[in-house]
Backbone as CSV, one residue per row, in Angstrom:
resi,resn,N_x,N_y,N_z,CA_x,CA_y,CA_z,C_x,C_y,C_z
1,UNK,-5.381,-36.962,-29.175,-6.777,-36.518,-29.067,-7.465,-36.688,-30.433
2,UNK,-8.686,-36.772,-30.373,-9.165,-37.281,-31.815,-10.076,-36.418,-32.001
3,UNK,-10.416,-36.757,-34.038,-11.198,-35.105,-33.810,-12.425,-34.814,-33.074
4,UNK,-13.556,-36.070,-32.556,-14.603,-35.425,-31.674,-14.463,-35.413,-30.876
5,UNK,-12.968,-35.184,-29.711,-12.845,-34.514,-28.562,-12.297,-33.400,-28.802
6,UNK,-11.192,-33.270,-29.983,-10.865,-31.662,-30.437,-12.766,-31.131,-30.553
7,UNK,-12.871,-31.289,-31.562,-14.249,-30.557,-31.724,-15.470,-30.285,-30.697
8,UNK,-15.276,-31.035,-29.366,-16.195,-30.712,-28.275,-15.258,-29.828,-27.496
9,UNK,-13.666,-29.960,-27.673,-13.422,-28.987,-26.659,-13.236,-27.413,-27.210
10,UNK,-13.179,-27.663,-28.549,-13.119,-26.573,-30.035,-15.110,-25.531,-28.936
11,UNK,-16.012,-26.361,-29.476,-16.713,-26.032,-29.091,-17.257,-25.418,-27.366
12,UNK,-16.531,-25.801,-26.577,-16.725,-25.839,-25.017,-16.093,-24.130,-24.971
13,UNK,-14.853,-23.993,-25.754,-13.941,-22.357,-25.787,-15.261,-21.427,-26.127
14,UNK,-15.734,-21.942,-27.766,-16.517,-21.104,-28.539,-17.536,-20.494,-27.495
15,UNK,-18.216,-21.729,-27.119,-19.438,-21.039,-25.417,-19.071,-20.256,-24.968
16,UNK,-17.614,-20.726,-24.438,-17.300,-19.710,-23.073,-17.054,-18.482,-23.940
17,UNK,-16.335,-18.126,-25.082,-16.187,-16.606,-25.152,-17.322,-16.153,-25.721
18,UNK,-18.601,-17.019,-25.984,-20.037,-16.611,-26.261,-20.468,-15.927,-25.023
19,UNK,-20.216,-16.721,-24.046,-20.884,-16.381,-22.665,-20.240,-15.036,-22.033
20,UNK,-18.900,-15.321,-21.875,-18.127,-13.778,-21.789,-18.706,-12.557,-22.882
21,UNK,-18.649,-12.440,-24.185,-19.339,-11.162,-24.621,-20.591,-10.970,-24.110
22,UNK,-21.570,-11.980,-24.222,-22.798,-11.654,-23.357,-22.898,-11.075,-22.083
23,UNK,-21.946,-11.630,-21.462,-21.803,-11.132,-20.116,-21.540,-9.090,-19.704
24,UNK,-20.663,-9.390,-20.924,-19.946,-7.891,-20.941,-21.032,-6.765,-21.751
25,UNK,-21.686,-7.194,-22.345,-23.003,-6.820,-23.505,-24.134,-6.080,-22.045
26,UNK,-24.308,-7.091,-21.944,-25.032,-6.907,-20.665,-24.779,-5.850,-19.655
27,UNK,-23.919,-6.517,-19.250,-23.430,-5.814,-18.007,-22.754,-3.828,-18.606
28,UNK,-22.473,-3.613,-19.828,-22.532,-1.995,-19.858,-23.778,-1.722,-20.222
29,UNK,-24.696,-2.525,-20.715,-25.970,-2.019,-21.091,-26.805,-1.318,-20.151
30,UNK,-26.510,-2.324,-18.785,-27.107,-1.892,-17.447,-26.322,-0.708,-17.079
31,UNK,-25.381,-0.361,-17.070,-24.664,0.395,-16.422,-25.062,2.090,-17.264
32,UNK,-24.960,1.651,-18.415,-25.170,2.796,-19.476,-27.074,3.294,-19.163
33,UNK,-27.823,2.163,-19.036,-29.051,2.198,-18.473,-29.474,2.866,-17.133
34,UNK,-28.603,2.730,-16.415,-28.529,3.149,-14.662,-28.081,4.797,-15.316
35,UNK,-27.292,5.232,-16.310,-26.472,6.542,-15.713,-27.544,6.939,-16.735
36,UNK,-28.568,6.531,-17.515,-29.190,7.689,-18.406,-30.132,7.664,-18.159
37,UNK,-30.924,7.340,-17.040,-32.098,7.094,-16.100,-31.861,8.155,-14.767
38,UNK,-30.577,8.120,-14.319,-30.276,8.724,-13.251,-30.384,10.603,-13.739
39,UNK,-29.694,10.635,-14.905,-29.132,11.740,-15.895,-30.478,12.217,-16.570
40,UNK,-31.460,11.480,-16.745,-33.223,12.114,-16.897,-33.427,12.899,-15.816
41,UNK,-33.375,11.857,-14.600,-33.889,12.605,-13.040,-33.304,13.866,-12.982
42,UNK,-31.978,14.193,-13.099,-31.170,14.960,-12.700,-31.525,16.323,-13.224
43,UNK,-31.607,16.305,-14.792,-32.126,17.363,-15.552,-33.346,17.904,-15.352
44,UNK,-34.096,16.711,-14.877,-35.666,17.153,-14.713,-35.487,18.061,-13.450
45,UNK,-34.935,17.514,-12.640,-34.873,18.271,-11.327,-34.178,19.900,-10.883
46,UNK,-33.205,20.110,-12.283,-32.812,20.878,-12.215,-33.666,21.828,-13.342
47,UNK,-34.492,21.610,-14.186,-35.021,22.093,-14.954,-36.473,22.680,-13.975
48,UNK,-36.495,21.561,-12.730,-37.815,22.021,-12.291,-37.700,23.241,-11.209
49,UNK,-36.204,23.030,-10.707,-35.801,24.300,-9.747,-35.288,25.678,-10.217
50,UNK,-34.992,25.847,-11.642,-34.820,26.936,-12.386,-36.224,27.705,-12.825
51,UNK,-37.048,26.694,-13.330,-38.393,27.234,-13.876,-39.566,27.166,-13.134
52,UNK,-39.650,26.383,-11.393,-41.042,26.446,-11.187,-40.825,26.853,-9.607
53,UNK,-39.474,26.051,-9.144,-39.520,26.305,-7.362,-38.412,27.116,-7.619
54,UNK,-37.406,27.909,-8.016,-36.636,28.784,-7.936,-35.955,27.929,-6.752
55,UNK,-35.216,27.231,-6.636,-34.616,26.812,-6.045,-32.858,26.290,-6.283
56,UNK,-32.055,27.094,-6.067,-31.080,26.883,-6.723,-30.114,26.055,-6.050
57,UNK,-30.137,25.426,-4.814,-29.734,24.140,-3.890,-30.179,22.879,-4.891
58,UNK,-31.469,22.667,-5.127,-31.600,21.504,-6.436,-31.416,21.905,-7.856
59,UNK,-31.325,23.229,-7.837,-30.428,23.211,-9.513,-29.197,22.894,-9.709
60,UNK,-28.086,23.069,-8.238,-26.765,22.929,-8.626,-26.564,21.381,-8.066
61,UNK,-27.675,20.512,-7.209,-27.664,19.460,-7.100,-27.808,18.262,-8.770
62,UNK,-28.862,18.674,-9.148,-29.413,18.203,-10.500,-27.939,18.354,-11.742
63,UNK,-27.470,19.672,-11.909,-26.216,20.214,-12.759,-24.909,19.027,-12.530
64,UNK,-25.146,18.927,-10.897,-23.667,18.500,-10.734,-23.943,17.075,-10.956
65,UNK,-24.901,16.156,-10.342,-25.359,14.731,-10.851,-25.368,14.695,-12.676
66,UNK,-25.756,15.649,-13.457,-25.831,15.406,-14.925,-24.299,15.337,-15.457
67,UNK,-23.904,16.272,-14.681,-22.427,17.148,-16.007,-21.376,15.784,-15.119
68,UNK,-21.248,16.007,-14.252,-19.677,15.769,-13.199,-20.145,13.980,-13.633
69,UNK,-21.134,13.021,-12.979,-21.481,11.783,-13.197,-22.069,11.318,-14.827
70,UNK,-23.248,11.919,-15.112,-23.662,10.999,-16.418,-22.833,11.540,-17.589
71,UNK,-22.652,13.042,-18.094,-21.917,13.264,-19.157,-20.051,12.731,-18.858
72,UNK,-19.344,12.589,-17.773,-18.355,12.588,-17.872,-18.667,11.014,-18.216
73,UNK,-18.838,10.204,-17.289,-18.496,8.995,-17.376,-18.844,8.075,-18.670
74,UNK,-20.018,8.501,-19.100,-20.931,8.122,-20.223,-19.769,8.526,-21.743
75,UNK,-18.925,9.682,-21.659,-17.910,10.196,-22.559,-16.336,9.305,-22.255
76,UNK,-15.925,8.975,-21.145,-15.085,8.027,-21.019,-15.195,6.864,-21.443
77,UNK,-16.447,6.383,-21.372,-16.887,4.734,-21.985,-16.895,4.817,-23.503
78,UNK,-17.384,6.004,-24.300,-17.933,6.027,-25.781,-16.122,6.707,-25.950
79,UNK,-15.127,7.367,-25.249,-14.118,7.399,-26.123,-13.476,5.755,-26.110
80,UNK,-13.145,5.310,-25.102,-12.719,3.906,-24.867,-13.266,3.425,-26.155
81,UNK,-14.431,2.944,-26.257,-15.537,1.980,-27.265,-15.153,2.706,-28.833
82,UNK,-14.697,3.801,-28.682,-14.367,4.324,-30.535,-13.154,4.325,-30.953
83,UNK,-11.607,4.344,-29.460,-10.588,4.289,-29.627,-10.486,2.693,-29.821
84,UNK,-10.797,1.940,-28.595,-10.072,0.612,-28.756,-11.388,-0.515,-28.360
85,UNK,-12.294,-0.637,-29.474,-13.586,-1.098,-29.168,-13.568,-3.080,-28.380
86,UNK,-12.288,-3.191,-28.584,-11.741,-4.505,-28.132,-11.972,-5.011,-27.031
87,UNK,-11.147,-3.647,-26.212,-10.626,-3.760,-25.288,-11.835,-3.034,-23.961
88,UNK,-12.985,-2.717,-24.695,-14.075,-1.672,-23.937,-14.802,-2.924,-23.210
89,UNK,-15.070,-2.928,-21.950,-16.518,-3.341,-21.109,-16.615,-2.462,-19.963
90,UNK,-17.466,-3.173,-19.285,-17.902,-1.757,-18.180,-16.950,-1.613,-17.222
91,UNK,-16.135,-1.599,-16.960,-14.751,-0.728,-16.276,-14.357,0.589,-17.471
92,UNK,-14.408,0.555,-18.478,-14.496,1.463,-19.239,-15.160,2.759,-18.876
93,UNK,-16.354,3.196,-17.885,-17.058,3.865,-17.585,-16.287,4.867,-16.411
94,UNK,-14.862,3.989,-15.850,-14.319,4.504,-15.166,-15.067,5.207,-13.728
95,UNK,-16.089,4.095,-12.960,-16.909,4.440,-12.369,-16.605,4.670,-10.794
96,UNK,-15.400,4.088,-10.608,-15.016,3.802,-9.102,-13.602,3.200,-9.304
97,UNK,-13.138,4.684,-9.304,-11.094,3.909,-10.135,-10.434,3.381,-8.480
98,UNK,-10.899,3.964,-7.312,-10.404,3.520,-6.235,-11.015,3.599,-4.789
99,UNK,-10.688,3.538,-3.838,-11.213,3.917,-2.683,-11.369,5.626,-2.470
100,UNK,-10.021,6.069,-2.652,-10.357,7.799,-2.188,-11.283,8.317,-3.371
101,UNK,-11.103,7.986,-4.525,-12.221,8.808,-5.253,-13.414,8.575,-5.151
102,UNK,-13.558,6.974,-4.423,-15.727,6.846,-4.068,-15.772,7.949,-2.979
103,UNK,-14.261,8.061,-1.978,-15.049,8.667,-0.264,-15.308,9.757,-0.830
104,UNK,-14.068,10.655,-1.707,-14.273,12.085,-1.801,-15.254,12.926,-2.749
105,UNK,-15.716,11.452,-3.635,-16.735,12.285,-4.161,-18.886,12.110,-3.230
106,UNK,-18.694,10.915,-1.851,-19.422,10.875,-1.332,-19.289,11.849,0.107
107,UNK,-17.866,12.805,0.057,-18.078,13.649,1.315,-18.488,14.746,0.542
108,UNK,-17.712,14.868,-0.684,-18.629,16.213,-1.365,-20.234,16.361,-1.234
109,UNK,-20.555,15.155,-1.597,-22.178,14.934,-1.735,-22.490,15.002,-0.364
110,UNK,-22.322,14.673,0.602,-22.724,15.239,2.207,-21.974,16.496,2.238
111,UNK,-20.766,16.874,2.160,-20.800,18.392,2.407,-22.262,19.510,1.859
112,UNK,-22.475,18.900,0.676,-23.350,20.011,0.010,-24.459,19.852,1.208
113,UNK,-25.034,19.006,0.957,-26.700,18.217,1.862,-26.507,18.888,3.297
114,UNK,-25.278,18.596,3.989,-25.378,19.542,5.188,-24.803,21.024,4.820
115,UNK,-24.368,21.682,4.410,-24.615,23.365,4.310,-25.700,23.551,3.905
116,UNK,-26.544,23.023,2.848,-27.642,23.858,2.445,-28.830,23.220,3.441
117,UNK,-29.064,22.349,4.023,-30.143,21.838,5.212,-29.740,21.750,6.885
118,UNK,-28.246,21.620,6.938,-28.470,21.822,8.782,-27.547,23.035,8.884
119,UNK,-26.583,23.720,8.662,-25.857,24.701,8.408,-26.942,25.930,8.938
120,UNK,-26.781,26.600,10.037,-27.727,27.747,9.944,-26.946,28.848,8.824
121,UNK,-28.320,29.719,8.717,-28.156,31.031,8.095,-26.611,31.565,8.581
122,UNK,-26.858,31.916,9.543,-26.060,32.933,10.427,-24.201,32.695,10.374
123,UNK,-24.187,31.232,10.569,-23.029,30.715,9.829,-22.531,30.523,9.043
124,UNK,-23.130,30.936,7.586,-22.481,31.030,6.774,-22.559,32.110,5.615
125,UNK,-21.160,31.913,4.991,-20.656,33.354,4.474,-21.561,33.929,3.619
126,UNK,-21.683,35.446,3.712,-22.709,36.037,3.350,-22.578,36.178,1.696
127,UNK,-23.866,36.467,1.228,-24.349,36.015,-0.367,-23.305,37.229,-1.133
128,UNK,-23.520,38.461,-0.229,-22.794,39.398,-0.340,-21.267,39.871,-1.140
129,UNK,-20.949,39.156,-0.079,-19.023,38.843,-0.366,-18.796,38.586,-2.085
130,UNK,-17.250,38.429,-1.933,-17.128,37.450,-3.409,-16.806,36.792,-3.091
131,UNK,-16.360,35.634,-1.733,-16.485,34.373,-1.433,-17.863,33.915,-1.625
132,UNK,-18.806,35.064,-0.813,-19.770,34.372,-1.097,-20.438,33.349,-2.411
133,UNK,-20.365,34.513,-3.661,-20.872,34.708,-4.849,-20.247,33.158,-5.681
134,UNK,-18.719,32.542,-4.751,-18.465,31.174,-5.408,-19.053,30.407,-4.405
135,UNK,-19.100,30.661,-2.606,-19.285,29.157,-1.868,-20.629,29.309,-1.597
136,UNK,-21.116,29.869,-1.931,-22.839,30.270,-1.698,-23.780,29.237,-2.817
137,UNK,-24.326,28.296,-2.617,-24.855,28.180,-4.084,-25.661,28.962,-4.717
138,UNK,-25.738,29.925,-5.901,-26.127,29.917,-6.882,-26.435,29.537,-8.060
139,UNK,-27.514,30.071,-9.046,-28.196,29.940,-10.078,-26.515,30.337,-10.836
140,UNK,-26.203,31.457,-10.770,-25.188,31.861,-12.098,-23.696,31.265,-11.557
141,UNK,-23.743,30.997,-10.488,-21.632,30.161,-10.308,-22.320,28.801,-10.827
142,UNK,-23.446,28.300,-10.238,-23.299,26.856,-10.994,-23.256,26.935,-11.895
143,UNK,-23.947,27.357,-13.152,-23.569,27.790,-14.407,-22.431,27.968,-14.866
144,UNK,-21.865,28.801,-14.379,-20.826,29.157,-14.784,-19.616,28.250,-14.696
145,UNK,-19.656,27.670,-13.281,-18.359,26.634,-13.313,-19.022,25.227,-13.980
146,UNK,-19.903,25.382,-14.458,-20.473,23.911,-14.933,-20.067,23.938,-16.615
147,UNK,-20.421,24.989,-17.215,-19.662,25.559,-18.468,-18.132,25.165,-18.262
148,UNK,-17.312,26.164,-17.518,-15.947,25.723,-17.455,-15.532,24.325,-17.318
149,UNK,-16.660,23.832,-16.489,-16.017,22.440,-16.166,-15.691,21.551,-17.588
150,UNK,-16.825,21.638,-18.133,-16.815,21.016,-19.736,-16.166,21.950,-20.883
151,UNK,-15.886,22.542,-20.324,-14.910,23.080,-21.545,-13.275,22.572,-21.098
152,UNK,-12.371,22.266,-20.113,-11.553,21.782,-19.765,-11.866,20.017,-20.308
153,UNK,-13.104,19.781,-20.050,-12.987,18.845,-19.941,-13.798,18.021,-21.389
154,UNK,-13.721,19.177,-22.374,-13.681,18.703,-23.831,-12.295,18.711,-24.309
155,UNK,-11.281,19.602,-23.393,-9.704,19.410,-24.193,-9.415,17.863,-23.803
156,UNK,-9.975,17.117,-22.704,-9.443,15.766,-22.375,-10.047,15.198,-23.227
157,UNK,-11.353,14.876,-23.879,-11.570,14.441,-25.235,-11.031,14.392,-26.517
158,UNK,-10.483,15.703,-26.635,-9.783,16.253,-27.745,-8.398,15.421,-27.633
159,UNK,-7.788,15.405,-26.506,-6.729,15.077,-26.493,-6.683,13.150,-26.604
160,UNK,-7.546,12.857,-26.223,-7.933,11.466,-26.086,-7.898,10.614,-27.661
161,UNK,-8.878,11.697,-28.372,-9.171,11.205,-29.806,-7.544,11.245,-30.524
162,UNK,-6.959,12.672,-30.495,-6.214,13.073,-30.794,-4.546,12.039,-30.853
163,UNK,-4.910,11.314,-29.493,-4.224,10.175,-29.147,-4.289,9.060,-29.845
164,UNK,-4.896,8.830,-30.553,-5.950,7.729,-30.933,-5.631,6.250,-30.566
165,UNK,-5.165,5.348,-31.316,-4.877,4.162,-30.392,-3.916,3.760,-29.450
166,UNK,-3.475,5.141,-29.874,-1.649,5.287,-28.651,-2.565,5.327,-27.505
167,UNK,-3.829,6.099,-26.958,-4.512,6.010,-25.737,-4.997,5.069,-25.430
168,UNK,-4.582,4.629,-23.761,-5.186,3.756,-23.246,-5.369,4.142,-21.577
169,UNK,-6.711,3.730,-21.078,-7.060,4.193,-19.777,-6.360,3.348,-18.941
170,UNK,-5.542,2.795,-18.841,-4.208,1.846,-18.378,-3.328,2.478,-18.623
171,UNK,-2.153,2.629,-17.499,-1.269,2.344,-17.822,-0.404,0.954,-18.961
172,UNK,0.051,2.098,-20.215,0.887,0.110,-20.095,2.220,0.227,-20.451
173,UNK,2.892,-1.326,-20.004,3.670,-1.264,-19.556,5.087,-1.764,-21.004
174,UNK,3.914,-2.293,-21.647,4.652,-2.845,-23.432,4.661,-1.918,-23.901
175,UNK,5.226,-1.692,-25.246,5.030,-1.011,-26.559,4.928,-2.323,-27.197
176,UNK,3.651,-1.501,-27.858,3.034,-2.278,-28.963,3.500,-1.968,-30.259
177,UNK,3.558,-2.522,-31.105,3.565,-2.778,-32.563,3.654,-0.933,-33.132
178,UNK,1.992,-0.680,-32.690,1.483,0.227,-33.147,1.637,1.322,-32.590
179,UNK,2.554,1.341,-31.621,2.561,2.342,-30.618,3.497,3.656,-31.291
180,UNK,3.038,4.523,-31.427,3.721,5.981,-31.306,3.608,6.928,-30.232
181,UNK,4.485,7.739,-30.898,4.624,9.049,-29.594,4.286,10.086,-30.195
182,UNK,3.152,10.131,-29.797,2.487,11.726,-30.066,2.599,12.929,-29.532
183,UNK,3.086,13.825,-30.176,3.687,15.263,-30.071,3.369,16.185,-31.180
184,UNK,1.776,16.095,-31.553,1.138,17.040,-32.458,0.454,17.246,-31.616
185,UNK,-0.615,18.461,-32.182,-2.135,18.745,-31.759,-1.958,19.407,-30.001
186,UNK,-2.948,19.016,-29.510,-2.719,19.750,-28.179,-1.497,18.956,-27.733
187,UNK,-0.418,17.836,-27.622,0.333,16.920,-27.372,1.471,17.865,-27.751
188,UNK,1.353,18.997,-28.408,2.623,19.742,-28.876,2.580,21.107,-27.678
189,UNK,1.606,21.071,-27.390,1.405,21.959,-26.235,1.674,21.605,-24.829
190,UNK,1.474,20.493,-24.255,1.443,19.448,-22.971,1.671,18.242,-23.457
191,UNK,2.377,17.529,-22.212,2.549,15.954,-22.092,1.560,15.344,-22.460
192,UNK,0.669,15.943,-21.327,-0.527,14.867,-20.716,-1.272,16.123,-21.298
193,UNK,-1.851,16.624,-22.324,-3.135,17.362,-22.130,-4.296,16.638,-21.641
194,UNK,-4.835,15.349,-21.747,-5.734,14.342,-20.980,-5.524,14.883,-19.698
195,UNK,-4.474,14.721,-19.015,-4.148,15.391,-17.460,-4.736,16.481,-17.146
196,UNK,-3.980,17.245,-18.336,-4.962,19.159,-17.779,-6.057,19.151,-17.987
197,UNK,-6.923,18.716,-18.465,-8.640,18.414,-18.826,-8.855,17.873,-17.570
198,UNK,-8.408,16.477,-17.253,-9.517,16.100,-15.382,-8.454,16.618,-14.495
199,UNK,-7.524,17.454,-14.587,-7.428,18.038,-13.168,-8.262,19.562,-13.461
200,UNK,-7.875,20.406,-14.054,-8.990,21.739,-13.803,-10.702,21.163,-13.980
201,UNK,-10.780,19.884,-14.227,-12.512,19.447,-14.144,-12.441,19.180,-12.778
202,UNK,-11.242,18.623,-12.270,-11.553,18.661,-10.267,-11.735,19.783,-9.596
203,UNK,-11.167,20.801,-10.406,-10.918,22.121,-10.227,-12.441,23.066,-9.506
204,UNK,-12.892,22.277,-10.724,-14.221,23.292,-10.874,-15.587,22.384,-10.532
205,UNK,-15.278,21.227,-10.579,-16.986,20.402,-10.228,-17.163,20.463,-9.006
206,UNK,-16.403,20.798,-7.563,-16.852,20.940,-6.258,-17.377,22.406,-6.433
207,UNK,-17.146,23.375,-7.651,-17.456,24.587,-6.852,-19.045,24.659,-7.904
208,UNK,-19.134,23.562,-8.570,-20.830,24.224,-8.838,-21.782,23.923,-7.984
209,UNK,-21.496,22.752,-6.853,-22.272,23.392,-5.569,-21.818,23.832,-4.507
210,UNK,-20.791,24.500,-4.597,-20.284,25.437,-3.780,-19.536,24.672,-2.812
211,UNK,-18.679,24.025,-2.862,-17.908,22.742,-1.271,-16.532,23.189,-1.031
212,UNK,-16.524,24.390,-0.337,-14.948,24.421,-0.021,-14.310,23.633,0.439
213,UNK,-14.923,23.067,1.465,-13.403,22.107,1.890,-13.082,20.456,1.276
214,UNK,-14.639,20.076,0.054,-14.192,19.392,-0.549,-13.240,19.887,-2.132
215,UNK,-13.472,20.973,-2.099,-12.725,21.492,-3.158,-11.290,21.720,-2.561
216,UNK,-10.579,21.543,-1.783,-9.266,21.568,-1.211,-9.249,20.638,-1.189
217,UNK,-9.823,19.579,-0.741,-9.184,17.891,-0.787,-8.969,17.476,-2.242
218,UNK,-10.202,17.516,-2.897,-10.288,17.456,-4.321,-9.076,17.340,-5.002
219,UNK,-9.183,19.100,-5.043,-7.800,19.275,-5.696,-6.521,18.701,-5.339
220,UNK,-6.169,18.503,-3.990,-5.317,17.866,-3.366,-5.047,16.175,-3.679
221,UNK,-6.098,15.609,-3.245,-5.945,14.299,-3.833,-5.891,14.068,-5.592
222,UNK,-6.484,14.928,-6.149,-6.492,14.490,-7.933,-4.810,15.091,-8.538
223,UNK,-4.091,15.995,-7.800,-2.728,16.390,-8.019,-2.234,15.330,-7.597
224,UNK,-1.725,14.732,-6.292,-0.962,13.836,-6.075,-1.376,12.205,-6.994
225,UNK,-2.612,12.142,-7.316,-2.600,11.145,-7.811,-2.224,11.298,-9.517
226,UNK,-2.468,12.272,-10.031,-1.617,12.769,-11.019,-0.361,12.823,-11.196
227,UNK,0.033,13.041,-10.056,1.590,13.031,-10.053,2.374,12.354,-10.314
228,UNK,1.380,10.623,-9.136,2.152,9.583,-9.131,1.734,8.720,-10.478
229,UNK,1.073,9.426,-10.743,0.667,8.638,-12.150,1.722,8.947,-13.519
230,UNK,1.821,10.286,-13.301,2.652,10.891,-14.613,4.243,10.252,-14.698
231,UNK,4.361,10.150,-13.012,5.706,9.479,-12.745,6.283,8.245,-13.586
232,UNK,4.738,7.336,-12.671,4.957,6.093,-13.439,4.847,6.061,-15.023
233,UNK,4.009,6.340,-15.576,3.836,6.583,-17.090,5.359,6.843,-17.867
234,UNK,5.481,8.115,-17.527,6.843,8.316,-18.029,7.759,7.809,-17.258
235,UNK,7.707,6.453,-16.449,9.260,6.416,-16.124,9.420,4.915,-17.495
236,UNK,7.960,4.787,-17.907,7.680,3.686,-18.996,8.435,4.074,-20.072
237,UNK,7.680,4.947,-20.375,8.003,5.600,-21.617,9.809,6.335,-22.073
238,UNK,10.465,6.424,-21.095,11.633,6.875,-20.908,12.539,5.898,-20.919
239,UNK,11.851,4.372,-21.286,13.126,2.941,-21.212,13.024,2.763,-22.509
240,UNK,13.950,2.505,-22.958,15.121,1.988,-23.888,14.327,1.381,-25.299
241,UNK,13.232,0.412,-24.590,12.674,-0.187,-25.315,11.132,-0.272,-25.464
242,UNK,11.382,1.451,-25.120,9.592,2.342,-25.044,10.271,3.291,-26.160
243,UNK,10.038,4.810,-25.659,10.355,5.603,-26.439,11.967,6.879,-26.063
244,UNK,12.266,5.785,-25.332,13.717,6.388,-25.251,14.190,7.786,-25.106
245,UNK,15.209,7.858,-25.948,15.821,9.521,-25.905,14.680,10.083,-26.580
246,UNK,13.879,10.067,-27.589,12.728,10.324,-28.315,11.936,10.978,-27.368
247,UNK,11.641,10.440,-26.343,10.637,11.064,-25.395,11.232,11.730,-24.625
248,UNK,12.836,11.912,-23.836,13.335,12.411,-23.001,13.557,14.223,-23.099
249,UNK,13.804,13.796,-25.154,13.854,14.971,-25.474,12.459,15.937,-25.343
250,UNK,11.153,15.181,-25.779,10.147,15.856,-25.949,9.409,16.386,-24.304
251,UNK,10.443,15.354,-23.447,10.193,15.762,-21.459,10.325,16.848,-21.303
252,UNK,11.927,17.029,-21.965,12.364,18.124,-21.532,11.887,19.534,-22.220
253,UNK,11.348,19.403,-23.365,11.247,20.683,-24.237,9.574,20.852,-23.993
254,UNK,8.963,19.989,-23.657,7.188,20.388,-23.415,6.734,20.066,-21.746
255,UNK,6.078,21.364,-21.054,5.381,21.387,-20.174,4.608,20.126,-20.110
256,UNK,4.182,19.532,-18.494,3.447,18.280,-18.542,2.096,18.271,-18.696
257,UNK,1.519,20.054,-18.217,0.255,20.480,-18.337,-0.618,20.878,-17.371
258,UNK,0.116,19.624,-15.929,-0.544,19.823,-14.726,0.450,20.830,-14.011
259,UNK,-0.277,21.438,-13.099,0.550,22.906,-12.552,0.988,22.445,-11.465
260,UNK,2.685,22.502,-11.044,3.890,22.462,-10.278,4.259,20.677,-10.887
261,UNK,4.026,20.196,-11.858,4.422,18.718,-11.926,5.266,18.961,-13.312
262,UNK,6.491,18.963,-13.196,7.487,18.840,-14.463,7.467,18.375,-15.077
């Protein structure tokens, strides 16, 4: 090959990975654009049902669209982009990891819409109770579990940073170069503290608008998929030419974080 076909095909690569960052440039810009447009509406709406229509069906609607969609996902993309800025484009946002998590977080969103609009009065549990006071929507449980929710779900940050390039929203399946095993910081406390942060955030984001029976699936599906996740992870990390007896020991002597998963 001679050099002005090296150098046109030198050049033909250079395009294409021109065209690929553009592509990827783009494409979170929009995405980051869509969730802080959506995340205006949301606040406004909930700002307008606290202070003008007293309406607390669109305050815990507005709460749960801001906190559960634009702050979580918008914080998954910016830890990705500060841990491993390489490796970040818009799958980073972690927007739709599979099929059951689009259905169950679109039956939540119809559970709410039908209790608070076709649901009569009469059927459902009174404001009264202390069932009520969580499956009822309110002004002060949304609050309240909307607080909790982000406070669980600043230890998955914490733990994320804390991780630092050892974290990756992948499984993987190499050890890298750079790879350690972290067992400081909250990591001296739990396996997975990342784990205990989005499972008690599943915990608690169906109940700031009040969805019992998506809050039983919830929880149900985000444990088992935790499970099978922690499985696989550590059955990585437990070979020979991961982190070996090193980690087997630290299996056995530290809780995993998530509750009934060893």
């Amino acid at each position: 090959m001679n050099a002005a076909a090296k150098s046109k095909e030198l050049k033909q690569v250079q395009d294409a990975v021109t065209e690929l960052q553009r592509s990827i440039v783009l494409q979170t810009t929009l995405v980051a654009f869509v969730l802080g447009f959506i995340g205006a509406i949301a606040l406004a709406a909930a700002a307008y049902a606290y202070v003008v229509s007293n309406d607390p069906a669109l305050y815990a609607f507005g709460i749960w669209i801001f906190s559960v969609y634009v702050v979580f996902h918008m914080c998954e993309f910016g830890v990705a982009a500060y841990l491993r800025p390489r490796e970040t484009h818009r799958e980073s946002f972690m927007l739709c990891r599979n099929g059951a998590y689009a259905f169950i977080h679109l039956f939540g969103l119809f559970e709410f819409l039908v209790e608070v609009y076709l649901v009569p009065e009469s059927w459902k549990i009174s404001r009264d109770s202390i069932l009520g006071g969580v499956f009822r929507v309110n002004f002060l449980s949304t609050t309240v579990f909307t607080l909790l929710m982000l406070v669980v779900y600043v230890v998955r940050v914490v733990a994320m940073l804390q991780c630092g390039v050892n974290f990756s929203l992948r499984i993987e399946v190499e050890k890298r170069d750079d790879h350690e095993l972290v067992n400081k910081g909250l990591y001296g406390l739990f396996r997975h503290p990342s784990y205990f942060g989005f499972f008690w955030r599943s915990v608690f984001y169906q109940l700031i608008i009040a969805n019992p029976i998506s809050f039983v699936m919830h929880v149900f599906v985000t444990w088992v998929f935790l499970k099978k996740r922690i499985e696989h992870e550590e059955s990585q990390m437990l070979r020979d030419d991961f982190f070996g007896e090193a980690y087997k020991k630290y299996r056995q002597d530290t809780p995993s974080g998530v509750p009934l998963i060893q």
